[in-house]
C-alpha positions as CSV (number, residue, x, y, z in Angstrom):
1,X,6.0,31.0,-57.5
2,X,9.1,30.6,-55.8
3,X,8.6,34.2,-54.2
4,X,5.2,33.4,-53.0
5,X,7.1,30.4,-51.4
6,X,9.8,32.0,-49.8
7,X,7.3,34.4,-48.5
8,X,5.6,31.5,-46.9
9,X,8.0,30.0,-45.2
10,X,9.3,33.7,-44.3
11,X,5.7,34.3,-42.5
12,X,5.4,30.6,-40.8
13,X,9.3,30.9,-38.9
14,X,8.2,34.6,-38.1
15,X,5.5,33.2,-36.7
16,X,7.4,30.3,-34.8
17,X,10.0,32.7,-33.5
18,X,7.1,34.9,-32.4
19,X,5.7,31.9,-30.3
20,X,9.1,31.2,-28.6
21,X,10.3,34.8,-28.1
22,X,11.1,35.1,-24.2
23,X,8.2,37.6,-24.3
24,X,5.9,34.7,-24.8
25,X,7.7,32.5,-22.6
26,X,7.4,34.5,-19.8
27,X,3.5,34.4,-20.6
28,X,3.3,30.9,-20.4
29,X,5.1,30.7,-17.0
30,X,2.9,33.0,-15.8
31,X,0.4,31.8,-16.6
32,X,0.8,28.2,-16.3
33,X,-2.4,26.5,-14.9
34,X,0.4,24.8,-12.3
35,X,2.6,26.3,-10.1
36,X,6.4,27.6,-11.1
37,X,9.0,29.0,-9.3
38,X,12.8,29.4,-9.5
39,X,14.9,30.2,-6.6
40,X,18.1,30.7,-6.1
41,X,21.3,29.6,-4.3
42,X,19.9,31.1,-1.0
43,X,16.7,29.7,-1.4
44,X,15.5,33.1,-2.4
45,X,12.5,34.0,-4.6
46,X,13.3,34.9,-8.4
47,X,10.2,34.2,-10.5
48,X,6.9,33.2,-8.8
49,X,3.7,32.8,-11.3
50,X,0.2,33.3,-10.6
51,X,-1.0,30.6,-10.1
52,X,2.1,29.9,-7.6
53,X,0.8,33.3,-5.5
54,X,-3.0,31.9,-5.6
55,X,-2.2,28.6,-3.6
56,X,-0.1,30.5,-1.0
57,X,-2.1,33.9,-1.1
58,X,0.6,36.0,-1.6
59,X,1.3,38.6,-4.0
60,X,4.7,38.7,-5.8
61,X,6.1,41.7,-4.2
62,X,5.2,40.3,-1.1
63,X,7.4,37.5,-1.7
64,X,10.0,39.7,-2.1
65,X,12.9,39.7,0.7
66,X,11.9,36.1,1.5
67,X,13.0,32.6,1.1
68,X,10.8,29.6,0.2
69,X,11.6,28.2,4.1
70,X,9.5,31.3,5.5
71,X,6.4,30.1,4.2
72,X,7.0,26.3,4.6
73,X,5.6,24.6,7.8
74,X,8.3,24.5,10.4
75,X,7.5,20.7,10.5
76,X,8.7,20.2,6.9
77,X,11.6,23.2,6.9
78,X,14.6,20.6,7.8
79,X,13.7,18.0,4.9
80,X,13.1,20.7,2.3
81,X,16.4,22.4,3.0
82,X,18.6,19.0,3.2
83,X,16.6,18.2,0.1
84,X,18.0,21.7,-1.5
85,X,21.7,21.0,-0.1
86,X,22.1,18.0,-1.7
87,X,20.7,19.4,-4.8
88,X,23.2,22.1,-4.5
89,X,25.8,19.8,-4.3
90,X,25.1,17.5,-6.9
91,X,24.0,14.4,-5.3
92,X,21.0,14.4,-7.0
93,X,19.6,15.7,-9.6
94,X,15.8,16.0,-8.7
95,X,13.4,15.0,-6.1
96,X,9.6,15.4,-5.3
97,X,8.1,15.2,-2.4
98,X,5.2,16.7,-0.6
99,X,5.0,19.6,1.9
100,X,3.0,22.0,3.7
101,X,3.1,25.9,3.2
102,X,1.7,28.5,5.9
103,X,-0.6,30.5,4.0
104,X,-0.8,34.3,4.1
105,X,-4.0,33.7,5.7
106,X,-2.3,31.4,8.1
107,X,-4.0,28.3,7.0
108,X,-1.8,24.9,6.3
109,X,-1.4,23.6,2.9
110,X,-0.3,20.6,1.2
111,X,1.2,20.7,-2.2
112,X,3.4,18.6,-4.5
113,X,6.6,19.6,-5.4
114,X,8.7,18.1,-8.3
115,X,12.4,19.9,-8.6
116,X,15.2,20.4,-10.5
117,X,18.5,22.0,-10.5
118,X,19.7,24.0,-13.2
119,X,24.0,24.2,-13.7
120,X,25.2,26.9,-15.4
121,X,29.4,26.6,-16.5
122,X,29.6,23.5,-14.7
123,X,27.9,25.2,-11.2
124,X,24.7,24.8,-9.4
125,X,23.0,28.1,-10.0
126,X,19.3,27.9,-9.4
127,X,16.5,25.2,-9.3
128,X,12.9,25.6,-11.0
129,X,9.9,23.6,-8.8
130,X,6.7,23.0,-10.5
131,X,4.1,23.0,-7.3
132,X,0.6,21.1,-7.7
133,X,-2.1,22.1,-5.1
134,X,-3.2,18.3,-3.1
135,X,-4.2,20.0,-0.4
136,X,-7.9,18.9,-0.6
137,X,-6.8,15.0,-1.6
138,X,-4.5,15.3,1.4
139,X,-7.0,16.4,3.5
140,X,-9.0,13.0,2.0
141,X,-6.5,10.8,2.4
142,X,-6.0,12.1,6.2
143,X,-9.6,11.5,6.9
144,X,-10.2,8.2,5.4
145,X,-7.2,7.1,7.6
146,X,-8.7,8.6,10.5
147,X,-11.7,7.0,9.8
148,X,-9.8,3.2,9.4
149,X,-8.2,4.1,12.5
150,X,-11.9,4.2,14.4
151,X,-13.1,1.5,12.2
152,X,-9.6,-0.2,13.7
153,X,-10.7,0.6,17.4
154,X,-14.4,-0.7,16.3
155,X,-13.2,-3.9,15.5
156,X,-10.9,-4.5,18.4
157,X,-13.0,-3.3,21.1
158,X,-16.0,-5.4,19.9
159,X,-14.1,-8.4,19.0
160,X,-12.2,-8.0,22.9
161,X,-15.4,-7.5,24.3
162,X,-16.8,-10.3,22.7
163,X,-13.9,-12.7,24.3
164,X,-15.6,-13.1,27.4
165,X,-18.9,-14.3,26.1
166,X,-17.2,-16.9,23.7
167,X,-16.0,-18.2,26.7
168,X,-18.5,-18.6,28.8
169,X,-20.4,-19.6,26.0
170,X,-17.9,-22.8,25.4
171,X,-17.7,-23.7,29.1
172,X,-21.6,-23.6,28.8
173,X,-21.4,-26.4,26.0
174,X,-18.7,-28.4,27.6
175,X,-20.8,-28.7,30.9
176,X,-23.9,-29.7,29.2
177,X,-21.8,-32.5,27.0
178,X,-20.2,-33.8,30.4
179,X,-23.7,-33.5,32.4
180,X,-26.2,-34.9,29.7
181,X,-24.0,-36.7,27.0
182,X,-27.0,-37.6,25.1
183,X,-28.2,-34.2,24.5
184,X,-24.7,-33.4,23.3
185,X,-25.0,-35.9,20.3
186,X,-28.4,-33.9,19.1
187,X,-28.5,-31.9,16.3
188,X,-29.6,-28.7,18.2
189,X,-26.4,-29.1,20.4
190,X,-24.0,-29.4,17.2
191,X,-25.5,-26.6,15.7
192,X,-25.3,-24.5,18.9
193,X,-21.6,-26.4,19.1
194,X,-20.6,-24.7,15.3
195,X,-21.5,-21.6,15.9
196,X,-19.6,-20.8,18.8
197,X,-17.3,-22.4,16.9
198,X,-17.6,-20.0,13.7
199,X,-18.1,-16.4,16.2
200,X,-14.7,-17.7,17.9
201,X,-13.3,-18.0,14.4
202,X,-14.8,-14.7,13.2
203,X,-13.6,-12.8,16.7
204,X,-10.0,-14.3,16.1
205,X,-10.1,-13.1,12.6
206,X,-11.1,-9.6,13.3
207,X,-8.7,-8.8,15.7
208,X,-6.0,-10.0,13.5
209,X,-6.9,-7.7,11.1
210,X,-6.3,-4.8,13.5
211,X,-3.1,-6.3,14.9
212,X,-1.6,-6.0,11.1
213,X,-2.8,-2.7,10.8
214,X,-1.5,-1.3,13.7
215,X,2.3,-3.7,13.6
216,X,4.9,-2.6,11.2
217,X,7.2,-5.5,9.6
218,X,10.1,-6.8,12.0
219,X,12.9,-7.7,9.3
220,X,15.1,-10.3,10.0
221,X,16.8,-13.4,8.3
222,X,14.2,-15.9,8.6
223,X,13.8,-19.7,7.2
224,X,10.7,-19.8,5.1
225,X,10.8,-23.4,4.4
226,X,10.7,-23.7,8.2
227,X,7.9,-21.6,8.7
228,X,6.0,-23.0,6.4
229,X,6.7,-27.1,7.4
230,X,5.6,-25.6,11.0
231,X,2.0,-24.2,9.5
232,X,1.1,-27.8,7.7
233,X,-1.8,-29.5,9.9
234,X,-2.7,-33.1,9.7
235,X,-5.1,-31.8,6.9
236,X,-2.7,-31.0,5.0
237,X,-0.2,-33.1,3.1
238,X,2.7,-30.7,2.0
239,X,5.8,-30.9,-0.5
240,X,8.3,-28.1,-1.1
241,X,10.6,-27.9,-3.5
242,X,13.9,-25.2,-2.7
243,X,16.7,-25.4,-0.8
244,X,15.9,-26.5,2.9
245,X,18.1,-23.9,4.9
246,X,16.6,-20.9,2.4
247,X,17.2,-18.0,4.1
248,X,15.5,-15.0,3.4
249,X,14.8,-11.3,5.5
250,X,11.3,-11.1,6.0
251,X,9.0,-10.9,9.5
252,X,8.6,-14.1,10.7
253,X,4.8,-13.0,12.3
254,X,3.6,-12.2,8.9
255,X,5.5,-15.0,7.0
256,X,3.8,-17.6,9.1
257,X,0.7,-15.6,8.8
258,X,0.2,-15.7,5.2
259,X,1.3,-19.7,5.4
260,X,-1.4,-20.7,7.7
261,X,-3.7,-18.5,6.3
262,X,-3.2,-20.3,2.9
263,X,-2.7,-23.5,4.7
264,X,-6.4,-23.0,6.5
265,X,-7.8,-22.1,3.5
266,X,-6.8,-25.2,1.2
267,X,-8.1,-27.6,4.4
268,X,-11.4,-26.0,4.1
269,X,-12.1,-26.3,0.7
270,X,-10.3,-29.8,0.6
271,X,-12.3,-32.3,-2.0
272,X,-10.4,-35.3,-0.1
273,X,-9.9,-36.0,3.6
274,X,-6.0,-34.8,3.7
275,X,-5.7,-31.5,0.6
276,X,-2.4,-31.6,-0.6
277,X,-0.2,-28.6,-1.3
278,X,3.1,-27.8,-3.1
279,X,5.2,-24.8,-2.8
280,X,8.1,-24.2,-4.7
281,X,10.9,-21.0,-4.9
282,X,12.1,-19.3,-7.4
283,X,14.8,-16.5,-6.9
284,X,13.8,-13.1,-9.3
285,X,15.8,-10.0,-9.5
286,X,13.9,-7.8,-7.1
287,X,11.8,-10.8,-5.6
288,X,11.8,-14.1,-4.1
289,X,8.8,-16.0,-5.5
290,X,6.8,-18.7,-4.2
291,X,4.4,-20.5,-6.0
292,X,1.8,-22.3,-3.6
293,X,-0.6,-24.6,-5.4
294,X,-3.2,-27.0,-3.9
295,X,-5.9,-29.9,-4.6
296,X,-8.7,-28.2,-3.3
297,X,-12.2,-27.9,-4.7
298,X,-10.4,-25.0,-6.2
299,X,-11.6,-21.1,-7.7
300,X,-13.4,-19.8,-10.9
301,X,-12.4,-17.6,-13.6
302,X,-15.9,-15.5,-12.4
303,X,-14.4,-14.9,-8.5
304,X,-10.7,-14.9,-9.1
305,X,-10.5,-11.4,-8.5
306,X,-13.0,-11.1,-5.6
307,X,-11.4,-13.7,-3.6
308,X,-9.0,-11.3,-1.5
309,X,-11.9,-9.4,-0.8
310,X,-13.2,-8.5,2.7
311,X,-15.4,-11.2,4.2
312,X,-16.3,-12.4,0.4
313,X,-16.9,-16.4,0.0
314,X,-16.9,-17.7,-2.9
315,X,-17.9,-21.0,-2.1
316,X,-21.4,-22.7,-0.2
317,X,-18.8,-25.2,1.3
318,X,-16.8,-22.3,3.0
319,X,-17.5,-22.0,6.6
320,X,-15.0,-19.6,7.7
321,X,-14.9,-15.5,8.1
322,X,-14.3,-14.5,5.0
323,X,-11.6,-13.0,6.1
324,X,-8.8,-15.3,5.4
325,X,-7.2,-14.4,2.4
326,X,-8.1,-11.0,3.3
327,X,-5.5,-11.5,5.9
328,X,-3.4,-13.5,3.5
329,X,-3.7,-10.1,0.9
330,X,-2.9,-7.7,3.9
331,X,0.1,-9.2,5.1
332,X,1.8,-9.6,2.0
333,X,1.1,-5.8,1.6
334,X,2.9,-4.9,4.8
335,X,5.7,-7.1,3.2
336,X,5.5,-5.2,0.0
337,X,5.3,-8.0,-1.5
338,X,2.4,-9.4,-4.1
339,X,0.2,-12.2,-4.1
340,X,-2.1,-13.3,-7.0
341,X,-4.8,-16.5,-7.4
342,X,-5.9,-18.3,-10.5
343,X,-7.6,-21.6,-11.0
344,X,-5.1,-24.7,-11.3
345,X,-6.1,-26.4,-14.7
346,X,-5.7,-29.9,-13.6
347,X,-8.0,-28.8,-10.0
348,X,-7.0,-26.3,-7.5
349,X,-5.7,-22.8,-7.0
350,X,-2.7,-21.4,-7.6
351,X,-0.7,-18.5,-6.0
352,X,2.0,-16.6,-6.6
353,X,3.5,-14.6,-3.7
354,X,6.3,-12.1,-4.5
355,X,8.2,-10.7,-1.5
356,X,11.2,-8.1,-2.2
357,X,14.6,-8.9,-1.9
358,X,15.5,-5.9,0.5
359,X,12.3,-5.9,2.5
């Protein structure tokens, strides 16, 4: 019995060490179903797989006599190298990033590269780089943002074009109400009256959303608490609580964007002739956080998370865009920052804005 055992356990670590024997290793590198390389001090090739060589289309002895900055696209050549420098002197340990290769075939690549340095007696002596092929969801991701970039140019063209017609629209109305003041107290007047009044709204809207696409945040110290006291309307009937002179860096343009937005928002839905809002401040590790929380005729648990949506309403009382805590959502993403919505139990909404420290 206890040679039958031995002669068990004797078969099972043969069997272990035969799974781990470099022989075997090598097999898995090679044939990894994800790139693996390892080059050396002067970026030179010392172990390329096959599956490596199938997403540039070169063999291995063509590789040969070459460095990994040959193949890479002369656009990305300078980041990969300082990348490899400071990896070589043990500023960091490992990076990823994404780059493009030149094919054999000549064609331009994008793959995903995830490194790491290797020391051997206390010295950098080579780094191993598992590539990933993301060359057809780069090629996506480039096209859908080509595609928001026309959409972009849709929006403000039509919404620029459609200025000029508002306006002449308006000064239309305001003749009529000054030549036939009687007319203008009909309904067919006050409904003609709102709807300017809503395609003005919409125009305004649409071409806000293309300027926060197209800006990138201006950081500078800014005084929220301002901001926000210079967003409150008549409408609205606002308490803060945080120190007065908080100052925080931030853009100022998106800041009072997301204020006014919010601001806008609780007026329309107001159950009450003035809505009143309260907004306090909270310092977090990583985020300064605002809680903003109104009176309004307030959100369900069914639309909570639809309500940041594009041109969604959520309510028959709302005569807006639906675009206004779209914008709200947008600008706090150019921030970096997070904002959230939930029904108020005692009436209202309630959100919860988190912008970064270090913006």
């Amino acid at each position: 019995m206890i040679i039958k055992q031995v002669n068990q356990d004797f078969v099972r670590m043969t069997v272990e060490e035969n799974v781990y024997s470099e022989d075997n290793f090598k097999r898995i590198i090679e044939y990894a179903p994800i790139g693996i390389v390892i080059i050396d001090k002067v970026f030179r090739w010392r172990v390329v797989n096959k599956r490596f060589c199938e997403i540039i289309g070169y063999q291995k002895k063509e590789l040969l006599g070459k460095t990994f900055l040959d193949i890479t696209y002369k656009e990305d050549r300078d980041q990969n190298k300082e990348l490899y420098e400071q990896l070589k002197r043990g500023e960091i340990k490992e990076y990823s990033f994404e780059k493009r290769y030149v094919r054999k075939d000549g064609r331009v690549i994008w793959a995903r590269l995830t490194v790491a340095g290797a020391m051997i007696n206390g010295e950098f002596s080579h780094l191993v780089a598992l590539i990933q092929d993301v060359d057809e969801t780069k090629r996506y991701q480039n096209e859908i943002l080509y595609k928001n970039k026309e959409l972009d140019t849709l929006f403000y063209k039509a919404s620029h074009d459609l200025k000029s017609p508002i306006k002449t629209l308006e000064g239309l109305l305001y003749i009529l109400k000054v030549e036939n003041p009687e007319a203008a107290k009909g309904d067919t007047f006050q409904y003609l009256e709102e709807t300017v009044r809503q395609l003005k709204t919409q125009n305004e809207s649409l071409l806000q959303v293309v300027k926060i696409n197209e800006l990138d945040p201006a950081i500078e110290p800014v005084e929220p608490f301002a901001i926000l006291k210079a967003c409150a309307t008549d409408q609205v009937n606002l308490t803060v609580k945080g120190a007065a002179n908080l100052k925080i860096k931030s853009d100022p343009y998106f800041l009072q964007l997301i204020f006014s937005r919010l601001m806008q928002n609780s007026a329309q839905f107001a159950s009450h002739e003035q809505v009143n809002v309260e907004v306090t401040y909270k310092k977090h590790d990583k985020y300064h956080g605002f809680t903003y929380t109104d009176d309004a005729i307030g959100i369900t648990k069914e639309i909570q998370d639809r309500i940041f949506e594009m041109f969604f309403k959520g309510h028959e009382q709302s005569k807006g865009s639906g675009l206004g805590l779209y914008i709200v959502k947008k600008a706090v993403e150019k921030l970096n920052g997070e904002i959230d919505a939930a029904p108020n139990p005692v009436g209202g909404t309630v959100f919860k804005l988190l912008l970064p420290l270090n913006t």
